[in-house]
PyMOL Python script that loads the backbone (N, CA, C, O; Angstrom):
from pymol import cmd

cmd.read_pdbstr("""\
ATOM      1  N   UNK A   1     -58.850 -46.261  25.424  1.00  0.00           N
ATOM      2  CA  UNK A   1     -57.997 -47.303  24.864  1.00  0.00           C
ATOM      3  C   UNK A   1     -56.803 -47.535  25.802  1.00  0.00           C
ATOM      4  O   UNK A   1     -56.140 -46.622  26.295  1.00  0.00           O
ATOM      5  N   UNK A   2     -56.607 -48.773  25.987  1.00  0.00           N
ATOM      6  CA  UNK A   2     -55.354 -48.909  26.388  1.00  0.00           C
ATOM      7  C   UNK A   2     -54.438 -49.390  26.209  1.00  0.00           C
ATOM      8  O   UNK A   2     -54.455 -50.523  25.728  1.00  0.00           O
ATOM      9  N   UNK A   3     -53.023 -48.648  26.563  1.00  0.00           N
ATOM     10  CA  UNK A   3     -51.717 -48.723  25.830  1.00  0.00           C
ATOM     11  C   UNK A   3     -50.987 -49.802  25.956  1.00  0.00           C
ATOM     12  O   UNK A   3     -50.798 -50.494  26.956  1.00  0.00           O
ATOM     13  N   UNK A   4     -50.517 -49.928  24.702  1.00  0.00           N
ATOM     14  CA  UNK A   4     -49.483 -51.015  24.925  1.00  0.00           C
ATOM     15  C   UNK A   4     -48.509 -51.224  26.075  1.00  0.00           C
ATOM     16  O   UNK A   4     -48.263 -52.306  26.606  1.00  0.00           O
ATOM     17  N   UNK A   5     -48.000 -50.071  26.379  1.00  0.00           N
ATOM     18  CA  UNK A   5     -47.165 -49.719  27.749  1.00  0.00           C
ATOM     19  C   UNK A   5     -48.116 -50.333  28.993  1.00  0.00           C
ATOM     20  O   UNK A   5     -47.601 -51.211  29.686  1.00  0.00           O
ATOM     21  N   UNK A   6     -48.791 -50.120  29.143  1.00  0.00           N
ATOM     22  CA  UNK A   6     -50.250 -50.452  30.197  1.00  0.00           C
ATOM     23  C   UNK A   6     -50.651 -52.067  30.106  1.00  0.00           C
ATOM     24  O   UNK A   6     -50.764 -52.837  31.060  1.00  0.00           O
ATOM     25  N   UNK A   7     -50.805 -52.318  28.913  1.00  0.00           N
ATOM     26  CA  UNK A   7     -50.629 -53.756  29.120  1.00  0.00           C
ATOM     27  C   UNK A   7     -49.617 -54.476  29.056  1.00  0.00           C
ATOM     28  O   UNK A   7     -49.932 -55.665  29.031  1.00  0.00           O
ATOM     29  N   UNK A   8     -48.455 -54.284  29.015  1.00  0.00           N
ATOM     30  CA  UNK A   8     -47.736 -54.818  28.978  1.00  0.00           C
ATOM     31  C   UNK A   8     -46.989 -55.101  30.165  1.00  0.00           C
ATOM     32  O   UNK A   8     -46.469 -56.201  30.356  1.00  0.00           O
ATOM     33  N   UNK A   9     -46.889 -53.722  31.327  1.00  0.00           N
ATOM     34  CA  UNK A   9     -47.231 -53.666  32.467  1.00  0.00           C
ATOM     35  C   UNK A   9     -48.011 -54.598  33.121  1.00  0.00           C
ATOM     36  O   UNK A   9     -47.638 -55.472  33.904  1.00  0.00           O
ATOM     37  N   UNK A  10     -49.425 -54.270  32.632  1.00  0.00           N
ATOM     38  CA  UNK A  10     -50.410 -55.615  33.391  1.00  0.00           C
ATOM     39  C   UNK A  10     -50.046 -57.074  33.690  1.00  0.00           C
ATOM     40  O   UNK A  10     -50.027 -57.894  34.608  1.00  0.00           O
ATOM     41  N   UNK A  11     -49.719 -56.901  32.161  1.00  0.00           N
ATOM     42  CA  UNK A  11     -49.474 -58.698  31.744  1.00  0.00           C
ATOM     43  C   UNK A  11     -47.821 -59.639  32.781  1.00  0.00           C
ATOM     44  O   UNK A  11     -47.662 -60.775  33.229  1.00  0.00           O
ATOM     45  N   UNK A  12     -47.090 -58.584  32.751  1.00  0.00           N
ATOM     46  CA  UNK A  12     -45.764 -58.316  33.283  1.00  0.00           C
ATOM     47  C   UNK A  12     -46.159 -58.541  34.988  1.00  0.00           C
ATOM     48  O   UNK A  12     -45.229 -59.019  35.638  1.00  0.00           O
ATOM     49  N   UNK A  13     -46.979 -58.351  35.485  1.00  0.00           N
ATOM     50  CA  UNK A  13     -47.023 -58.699  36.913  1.00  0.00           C
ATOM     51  C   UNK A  13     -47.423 -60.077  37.316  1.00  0.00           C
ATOM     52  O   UNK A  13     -47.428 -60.515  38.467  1.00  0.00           O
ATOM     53  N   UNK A  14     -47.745 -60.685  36.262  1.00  0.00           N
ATOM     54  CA  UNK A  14     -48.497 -61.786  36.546  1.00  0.00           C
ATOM     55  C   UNK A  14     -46.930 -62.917  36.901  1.00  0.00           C
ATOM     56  O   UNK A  14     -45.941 -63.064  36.184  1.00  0.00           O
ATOM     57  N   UNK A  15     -47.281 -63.635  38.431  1.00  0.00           N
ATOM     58  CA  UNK A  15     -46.129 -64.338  38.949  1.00  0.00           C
ATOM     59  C   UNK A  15     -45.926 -65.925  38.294  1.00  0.00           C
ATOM     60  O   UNK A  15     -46.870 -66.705  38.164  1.00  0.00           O
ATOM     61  N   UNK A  16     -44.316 -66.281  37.858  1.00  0.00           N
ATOM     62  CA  UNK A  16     -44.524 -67.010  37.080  1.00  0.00           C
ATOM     63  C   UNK A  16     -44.962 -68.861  38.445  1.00  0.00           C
ATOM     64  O   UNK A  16     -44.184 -69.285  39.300  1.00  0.00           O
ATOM     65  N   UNK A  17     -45.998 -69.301  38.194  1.00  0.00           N
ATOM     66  CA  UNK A  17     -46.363 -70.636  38.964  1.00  0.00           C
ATOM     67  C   UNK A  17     -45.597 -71.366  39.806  1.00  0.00           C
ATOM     68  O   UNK A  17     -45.864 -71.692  40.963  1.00  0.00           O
ATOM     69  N   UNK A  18     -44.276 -71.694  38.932  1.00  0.00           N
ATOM     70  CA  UNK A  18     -43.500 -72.298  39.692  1.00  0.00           C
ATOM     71  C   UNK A  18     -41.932 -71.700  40.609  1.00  0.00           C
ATOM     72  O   UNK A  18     -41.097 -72.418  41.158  1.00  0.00           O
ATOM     73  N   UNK A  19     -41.938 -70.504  40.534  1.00  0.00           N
ATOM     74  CA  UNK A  19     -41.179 -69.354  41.417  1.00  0.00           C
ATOM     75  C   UNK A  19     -42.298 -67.865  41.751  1.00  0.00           C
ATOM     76  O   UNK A  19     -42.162 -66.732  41.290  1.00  0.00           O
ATOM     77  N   UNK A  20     -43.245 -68.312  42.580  1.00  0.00           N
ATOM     78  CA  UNK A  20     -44.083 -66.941  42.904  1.00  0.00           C
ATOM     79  C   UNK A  20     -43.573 -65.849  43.381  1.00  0.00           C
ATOM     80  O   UNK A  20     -44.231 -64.898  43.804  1.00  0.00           O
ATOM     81  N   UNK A  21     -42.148 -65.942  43.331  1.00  0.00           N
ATOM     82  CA  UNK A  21     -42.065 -64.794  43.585  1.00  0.00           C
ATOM     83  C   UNK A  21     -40.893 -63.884  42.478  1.00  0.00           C
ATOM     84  O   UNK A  21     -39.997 -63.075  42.717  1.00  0.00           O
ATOM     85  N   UNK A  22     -41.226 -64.258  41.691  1.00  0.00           N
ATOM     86  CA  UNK A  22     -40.733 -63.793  40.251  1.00  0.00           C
ATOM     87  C   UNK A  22     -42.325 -63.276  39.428  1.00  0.00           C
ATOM     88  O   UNK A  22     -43.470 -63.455  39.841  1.00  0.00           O
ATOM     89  N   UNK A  23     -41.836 -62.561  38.087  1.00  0.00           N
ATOM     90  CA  UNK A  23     -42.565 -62.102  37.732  1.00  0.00           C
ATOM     91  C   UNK A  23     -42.538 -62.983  36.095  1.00  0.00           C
ATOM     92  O   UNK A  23     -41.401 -63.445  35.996  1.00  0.00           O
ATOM     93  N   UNK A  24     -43.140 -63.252  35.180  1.00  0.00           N
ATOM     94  CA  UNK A  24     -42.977 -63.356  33.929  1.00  0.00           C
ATOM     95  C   UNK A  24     -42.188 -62.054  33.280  1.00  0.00           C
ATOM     96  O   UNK A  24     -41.270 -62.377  32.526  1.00  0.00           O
ATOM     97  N   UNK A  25     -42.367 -60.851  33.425  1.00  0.00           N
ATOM     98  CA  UNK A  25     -41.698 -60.148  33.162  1.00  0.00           C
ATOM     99  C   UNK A  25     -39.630 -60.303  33.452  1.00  0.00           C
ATOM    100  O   UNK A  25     -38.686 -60.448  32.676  1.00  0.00           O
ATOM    101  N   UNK A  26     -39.732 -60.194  34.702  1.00  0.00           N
ATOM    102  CA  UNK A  26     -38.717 -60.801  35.457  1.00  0.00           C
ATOM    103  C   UNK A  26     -37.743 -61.932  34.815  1.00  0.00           C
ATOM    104  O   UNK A  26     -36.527 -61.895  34.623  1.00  0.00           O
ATOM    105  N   UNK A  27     -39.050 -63.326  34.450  1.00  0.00           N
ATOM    106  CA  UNK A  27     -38.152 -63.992  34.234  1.00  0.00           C
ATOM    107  C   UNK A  27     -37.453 -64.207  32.268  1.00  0.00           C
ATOM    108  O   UNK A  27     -36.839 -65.087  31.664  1.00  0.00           O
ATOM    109  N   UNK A  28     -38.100 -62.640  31.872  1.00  0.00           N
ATOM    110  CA  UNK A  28     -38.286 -62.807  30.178  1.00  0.00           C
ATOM    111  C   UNK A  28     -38.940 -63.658  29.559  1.00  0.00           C
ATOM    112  O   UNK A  28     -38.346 -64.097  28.574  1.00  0.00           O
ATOM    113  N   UNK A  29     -40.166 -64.166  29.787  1.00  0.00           N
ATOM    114  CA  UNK A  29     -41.206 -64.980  29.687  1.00  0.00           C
ATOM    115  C   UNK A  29     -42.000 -63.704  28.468  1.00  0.00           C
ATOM    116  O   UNK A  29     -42.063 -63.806  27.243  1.00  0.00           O
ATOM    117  N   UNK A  30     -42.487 -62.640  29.299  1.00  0.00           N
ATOM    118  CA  UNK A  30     -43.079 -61.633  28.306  1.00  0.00           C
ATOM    119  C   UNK A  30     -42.318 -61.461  27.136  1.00  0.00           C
ATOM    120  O   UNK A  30     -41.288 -61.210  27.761  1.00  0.00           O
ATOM    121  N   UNK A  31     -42.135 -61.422  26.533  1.00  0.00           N
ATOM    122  CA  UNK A  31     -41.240 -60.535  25.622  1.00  0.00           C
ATOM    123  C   UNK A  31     -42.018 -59.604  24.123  1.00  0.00           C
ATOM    124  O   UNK A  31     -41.450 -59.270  23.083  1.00  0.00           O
ATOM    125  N   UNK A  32     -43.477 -59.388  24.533  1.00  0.00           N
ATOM    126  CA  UNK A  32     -43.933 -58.466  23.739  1.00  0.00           C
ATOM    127  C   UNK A  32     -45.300 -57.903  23.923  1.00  0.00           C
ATOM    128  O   UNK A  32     -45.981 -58.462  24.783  1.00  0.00           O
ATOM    129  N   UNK A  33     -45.914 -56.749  23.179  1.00  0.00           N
ATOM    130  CA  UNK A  33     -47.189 -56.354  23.327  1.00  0.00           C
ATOM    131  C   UNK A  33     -47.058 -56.179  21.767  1.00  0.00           C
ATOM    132  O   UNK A  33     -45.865 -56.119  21.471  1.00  0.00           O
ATOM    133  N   UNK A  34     -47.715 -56.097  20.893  1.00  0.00           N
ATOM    134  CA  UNK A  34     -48.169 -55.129  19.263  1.00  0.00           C
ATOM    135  C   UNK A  34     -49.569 -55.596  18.969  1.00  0.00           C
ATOM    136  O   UNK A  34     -50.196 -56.581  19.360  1.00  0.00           O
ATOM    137  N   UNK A  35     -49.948 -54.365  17.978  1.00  0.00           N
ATOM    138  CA  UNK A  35     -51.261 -54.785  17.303  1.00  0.00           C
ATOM    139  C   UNK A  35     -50.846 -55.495  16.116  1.00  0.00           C
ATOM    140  O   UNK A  35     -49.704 -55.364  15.674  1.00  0.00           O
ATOM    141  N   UNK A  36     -51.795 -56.312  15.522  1.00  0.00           N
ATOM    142  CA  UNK A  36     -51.497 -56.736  14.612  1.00  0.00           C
ATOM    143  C   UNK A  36     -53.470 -56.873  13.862  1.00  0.00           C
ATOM    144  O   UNK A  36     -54.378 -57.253  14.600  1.00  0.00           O
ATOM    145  N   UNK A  37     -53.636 -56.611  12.863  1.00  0.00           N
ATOM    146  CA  UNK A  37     -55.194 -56.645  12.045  1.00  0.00           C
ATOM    147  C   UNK A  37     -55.955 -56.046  13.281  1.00  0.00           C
ATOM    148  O   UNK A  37     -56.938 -56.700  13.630  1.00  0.00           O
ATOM    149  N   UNK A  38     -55.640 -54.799  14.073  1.00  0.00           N
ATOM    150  CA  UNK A  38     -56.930 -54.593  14.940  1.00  0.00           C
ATOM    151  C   UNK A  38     -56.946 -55.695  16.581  1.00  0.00           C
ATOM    152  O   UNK A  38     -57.668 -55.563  17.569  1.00  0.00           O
ATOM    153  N   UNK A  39     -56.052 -56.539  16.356  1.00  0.00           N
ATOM    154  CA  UNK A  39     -55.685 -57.150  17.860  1.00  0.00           C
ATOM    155  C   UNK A  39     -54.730 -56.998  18.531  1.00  0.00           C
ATOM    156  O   UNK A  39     -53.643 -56.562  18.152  1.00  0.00           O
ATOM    157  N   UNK A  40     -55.019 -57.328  19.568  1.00  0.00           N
ATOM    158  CA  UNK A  40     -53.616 -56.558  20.761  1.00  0.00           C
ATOM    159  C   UNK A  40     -53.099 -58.034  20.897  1.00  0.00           C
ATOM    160  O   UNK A  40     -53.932 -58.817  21.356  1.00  0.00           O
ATOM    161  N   UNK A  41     -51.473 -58.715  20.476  1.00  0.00           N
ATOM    162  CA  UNK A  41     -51.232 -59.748  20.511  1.00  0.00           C
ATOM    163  C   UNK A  41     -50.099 -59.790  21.492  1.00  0.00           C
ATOM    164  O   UNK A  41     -49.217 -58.987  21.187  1.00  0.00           O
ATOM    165  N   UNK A  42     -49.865 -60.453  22.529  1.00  0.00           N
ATOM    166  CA  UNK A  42     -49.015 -60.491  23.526  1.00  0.00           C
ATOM    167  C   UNK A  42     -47.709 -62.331  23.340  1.00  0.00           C
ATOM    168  O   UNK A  42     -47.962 -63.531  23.227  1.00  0.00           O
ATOM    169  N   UNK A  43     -46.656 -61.662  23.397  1.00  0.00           N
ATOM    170  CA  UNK A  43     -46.077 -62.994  22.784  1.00  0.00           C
ATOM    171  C   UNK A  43     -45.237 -63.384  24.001  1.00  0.00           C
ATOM    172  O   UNK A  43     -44.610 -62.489  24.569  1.00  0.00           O
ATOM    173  N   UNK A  44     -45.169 -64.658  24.458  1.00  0.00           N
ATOM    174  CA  UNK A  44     -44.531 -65.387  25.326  1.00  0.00           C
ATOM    175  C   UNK A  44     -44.018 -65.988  24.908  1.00  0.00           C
ATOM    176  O   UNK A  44     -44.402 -66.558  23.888  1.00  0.00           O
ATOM    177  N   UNK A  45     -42.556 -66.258  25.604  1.00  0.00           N
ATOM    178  CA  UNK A  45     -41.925 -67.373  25.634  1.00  0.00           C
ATOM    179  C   UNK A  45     -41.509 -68.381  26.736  1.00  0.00           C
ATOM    180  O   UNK A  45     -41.379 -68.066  27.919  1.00  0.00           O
ATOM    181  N   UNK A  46     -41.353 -69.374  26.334  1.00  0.00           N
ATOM    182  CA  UNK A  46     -40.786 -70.234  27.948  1.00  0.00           C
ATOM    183  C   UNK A  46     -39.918 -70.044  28.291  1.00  0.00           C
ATOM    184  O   UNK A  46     -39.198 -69.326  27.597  1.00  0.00           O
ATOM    185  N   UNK A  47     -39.462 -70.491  29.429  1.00  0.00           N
ATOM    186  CA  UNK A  47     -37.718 -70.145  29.882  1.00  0.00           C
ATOM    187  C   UNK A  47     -37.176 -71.198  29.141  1.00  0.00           C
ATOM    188  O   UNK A  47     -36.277 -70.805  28.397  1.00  0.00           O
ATOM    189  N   UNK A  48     -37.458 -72.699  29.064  1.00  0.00           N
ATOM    190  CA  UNK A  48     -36.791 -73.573  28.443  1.00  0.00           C
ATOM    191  C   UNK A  48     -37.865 -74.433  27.747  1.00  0.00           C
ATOM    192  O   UNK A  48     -39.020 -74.207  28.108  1.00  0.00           O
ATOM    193  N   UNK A  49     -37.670 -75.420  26.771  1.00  0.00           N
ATOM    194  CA  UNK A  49     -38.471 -76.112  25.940  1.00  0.00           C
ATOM    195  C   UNK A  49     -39.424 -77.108  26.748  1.00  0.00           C
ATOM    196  O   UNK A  49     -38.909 -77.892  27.545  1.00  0.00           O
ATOM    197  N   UNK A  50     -40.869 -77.088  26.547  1.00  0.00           N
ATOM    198  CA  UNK A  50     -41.230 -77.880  27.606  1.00  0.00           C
ATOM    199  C   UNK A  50     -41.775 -77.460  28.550  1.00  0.00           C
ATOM    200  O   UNK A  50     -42.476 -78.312  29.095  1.00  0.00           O
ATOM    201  N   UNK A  51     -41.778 -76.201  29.160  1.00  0.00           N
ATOM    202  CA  UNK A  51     -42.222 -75.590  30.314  1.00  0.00           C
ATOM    203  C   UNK A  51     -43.438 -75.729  30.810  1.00  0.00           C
ATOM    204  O   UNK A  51     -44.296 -74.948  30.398  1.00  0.00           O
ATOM    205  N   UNK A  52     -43.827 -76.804  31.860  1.00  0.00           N
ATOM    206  CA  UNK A  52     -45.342 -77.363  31.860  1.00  0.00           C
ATOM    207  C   UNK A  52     -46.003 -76.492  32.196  1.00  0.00           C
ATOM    208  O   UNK A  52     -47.205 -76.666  32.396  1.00  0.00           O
ATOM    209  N   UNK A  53     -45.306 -75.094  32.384  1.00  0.00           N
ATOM    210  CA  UNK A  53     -46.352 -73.941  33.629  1.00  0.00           C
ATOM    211  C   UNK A  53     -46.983 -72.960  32.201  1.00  0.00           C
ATOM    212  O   UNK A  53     -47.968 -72.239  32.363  1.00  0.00           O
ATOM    213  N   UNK A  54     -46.394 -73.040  31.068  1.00  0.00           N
ATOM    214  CA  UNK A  54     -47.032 -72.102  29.651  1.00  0.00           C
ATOM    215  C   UNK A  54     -48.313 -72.069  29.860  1.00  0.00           C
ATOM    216  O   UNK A  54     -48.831 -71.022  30.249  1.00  0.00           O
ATOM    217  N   UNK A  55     -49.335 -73.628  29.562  1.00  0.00           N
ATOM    218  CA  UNK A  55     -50.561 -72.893  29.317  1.00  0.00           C
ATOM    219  C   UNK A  55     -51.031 -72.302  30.666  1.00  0.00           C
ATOM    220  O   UNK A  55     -51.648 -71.240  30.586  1.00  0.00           O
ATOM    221  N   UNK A  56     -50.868 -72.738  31.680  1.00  0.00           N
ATOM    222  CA  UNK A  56     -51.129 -71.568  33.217  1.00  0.00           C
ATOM    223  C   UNK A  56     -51.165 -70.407  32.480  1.00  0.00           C
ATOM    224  O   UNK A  56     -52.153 -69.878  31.970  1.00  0.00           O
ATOM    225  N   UNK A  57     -49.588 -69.916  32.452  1.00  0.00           N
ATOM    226  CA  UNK A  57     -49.345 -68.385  32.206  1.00  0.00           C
ATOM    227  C   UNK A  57     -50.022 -67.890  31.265  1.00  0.00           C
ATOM    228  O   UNK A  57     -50.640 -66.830  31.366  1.00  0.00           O
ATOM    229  N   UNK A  58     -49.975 -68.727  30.068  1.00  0.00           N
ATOM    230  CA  UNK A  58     -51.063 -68.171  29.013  1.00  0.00           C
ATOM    231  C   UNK A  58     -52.482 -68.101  29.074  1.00  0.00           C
ATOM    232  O   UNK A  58     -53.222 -67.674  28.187  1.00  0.00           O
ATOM    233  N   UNK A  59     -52.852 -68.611  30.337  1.00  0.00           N
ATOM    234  CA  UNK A  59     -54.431 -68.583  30.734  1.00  0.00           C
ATOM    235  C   UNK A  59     -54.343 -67.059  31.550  1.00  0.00           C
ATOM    236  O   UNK A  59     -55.112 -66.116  31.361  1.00  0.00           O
ATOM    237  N   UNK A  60     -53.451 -67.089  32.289  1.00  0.00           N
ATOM    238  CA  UNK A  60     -53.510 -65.809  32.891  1.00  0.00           C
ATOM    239  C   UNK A  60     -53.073 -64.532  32.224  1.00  0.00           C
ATOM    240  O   UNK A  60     -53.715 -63.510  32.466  1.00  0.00           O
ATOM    241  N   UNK A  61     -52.188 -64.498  31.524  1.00  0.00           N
ATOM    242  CA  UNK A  61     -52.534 -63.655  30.447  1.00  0.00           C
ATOM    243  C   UNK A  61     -53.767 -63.101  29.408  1.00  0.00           C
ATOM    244  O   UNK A  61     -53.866 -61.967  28.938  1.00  0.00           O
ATOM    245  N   UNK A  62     -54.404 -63.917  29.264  1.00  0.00           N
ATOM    246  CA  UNK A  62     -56.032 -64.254  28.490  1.00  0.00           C
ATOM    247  C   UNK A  62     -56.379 -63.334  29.758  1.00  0.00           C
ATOM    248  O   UNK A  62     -55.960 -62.178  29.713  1.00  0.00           O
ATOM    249  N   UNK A  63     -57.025 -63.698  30.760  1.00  0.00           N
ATOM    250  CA  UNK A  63     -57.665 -63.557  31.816  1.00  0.00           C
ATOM    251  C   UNK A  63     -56.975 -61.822  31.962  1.00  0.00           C
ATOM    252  O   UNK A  63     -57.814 -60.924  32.033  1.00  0.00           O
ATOM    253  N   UNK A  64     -55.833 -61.526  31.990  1.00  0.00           N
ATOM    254  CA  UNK A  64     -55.866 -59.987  32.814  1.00  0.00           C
ATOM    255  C   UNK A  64     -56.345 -59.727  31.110  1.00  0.00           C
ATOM    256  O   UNK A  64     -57.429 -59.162  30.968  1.00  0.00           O
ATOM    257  N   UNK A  65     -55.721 -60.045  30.071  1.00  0.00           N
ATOM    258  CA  UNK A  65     -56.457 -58.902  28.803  1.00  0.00           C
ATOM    259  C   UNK A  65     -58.050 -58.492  29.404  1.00  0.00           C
ATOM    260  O   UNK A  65     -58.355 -57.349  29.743  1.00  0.00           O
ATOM    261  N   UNK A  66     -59.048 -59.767  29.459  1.00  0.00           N
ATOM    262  CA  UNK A  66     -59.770 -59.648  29.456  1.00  0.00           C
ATOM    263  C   UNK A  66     -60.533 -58.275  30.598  1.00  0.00           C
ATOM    264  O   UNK A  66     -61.406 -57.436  30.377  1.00  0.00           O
ATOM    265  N   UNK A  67     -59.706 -58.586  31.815  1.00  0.00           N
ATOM    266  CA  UNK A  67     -60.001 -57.895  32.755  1.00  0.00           C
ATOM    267  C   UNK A  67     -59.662 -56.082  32.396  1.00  0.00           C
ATOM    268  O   UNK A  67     -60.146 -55.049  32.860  1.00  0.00           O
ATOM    269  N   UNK A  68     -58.597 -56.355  31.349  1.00  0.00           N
ATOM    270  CA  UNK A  68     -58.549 -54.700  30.629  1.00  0.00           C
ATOM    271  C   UNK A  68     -59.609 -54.452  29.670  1.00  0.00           C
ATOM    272  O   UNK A  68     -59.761 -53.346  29.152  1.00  0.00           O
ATOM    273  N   UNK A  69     -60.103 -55.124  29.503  1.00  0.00           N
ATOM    274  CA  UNK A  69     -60.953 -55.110  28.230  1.00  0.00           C
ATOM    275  C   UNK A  69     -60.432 -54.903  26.681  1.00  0.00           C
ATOM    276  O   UNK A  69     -60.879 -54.369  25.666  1.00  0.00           O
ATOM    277  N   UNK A  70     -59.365 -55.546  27.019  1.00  0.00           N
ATOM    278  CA  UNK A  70     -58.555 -55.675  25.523  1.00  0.00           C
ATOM    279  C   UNK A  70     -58.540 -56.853  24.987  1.00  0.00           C
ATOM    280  O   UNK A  70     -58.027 -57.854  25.487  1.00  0.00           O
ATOM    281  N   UNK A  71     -59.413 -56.739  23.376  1.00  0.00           N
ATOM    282  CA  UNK A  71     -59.861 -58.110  22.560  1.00  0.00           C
ATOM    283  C   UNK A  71     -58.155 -58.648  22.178  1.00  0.00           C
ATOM    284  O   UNK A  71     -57.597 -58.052  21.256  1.00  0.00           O
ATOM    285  N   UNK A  72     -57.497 -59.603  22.803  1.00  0.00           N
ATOM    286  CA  UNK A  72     -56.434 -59.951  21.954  1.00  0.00           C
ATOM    287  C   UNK A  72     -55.892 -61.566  21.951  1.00  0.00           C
ATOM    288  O   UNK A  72     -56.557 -62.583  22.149  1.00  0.00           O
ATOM    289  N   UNK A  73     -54.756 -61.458  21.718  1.00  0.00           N
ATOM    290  CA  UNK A  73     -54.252 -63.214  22.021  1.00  0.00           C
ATOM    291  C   UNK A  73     -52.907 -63.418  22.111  1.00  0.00           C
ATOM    292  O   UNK A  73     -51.987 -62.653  21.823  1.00  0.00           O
ATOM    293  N   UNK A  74     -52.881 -64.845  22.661  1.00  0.00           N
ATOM    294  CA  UNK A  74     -51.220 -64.910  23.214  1.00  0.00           C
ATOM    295  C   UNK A  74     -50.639 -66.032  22.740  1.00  0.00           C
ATOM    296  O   UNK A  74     -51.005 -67.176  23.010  1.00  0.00           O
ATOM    297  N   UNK A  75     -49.299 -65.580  21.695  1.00  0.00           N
ATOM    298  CA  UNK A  75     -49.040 -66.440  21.146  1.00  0.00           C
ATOM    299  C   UNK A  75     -47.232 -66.891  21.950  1.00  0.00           C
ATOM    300  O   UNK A  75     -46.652 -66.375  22.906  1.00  0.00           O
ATOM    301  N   UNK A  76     -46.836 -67.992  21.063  1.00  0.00           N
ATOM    302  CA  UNK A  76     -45.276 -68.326  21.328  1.00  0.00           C
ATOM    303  C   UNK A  76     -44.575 -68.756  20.755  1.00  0.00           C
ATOM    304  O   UNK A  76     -43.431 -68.905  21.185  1.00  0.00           O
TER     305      UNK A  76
END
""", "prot")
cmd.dss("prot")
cmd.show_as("cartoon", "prot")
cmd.util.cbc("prot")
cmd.orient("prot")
C-alpha cells in the first residue's frame, strides 16, 4: 500500500505548465492527500480563479495515481 506521505510526494513533483520550473507543491496548488469511502482523494487548488492550466494538472495528477497504482480522484 501506499502512503499518503508517498503520494503526496509523487503528486507534489509534478511541474506546474505554465512556470516549469516550479512545482504544484511549490506553488500550493496541492493542498491535500486523504481517504475518503476506500479512495485516495487528492485536492487541488488553483493559484487564482480561472487557471486555464487545472485540467493539465489534474490530468497529471490522474496519470502519476495511476502510475502508483492508487484507485483515486482529484477534486477542487
Amino acid at each position: 500500500m501506499v502512503t499518503d506521505a508517498a503520494i503526496f510526494e509523487a503528486v507534489g513533483e509534478i511541474t506546474d505548465p505554465e512556470i516549469p520550473v516550479l512545482t504544484i507543491a511549490d506553488l500550493g496548488v496541492l493542498r491535500g492527500v486523504r481517504h475518503e469511502d476506500g479512495e485516495t482523494v487528492v485536492t487541488i487548488t488553483p493559484t487564482y480563479s480561472g487557471c486555464p492550466a487545472m485540467d493539465l494538472i489534474r490530468h497529471e495528477v490522474e496519470l502519476t495515481l495511476r502510475s502508483l497504482n492508487v484507485e483515486g480522484r482529484v477534486e477542487t
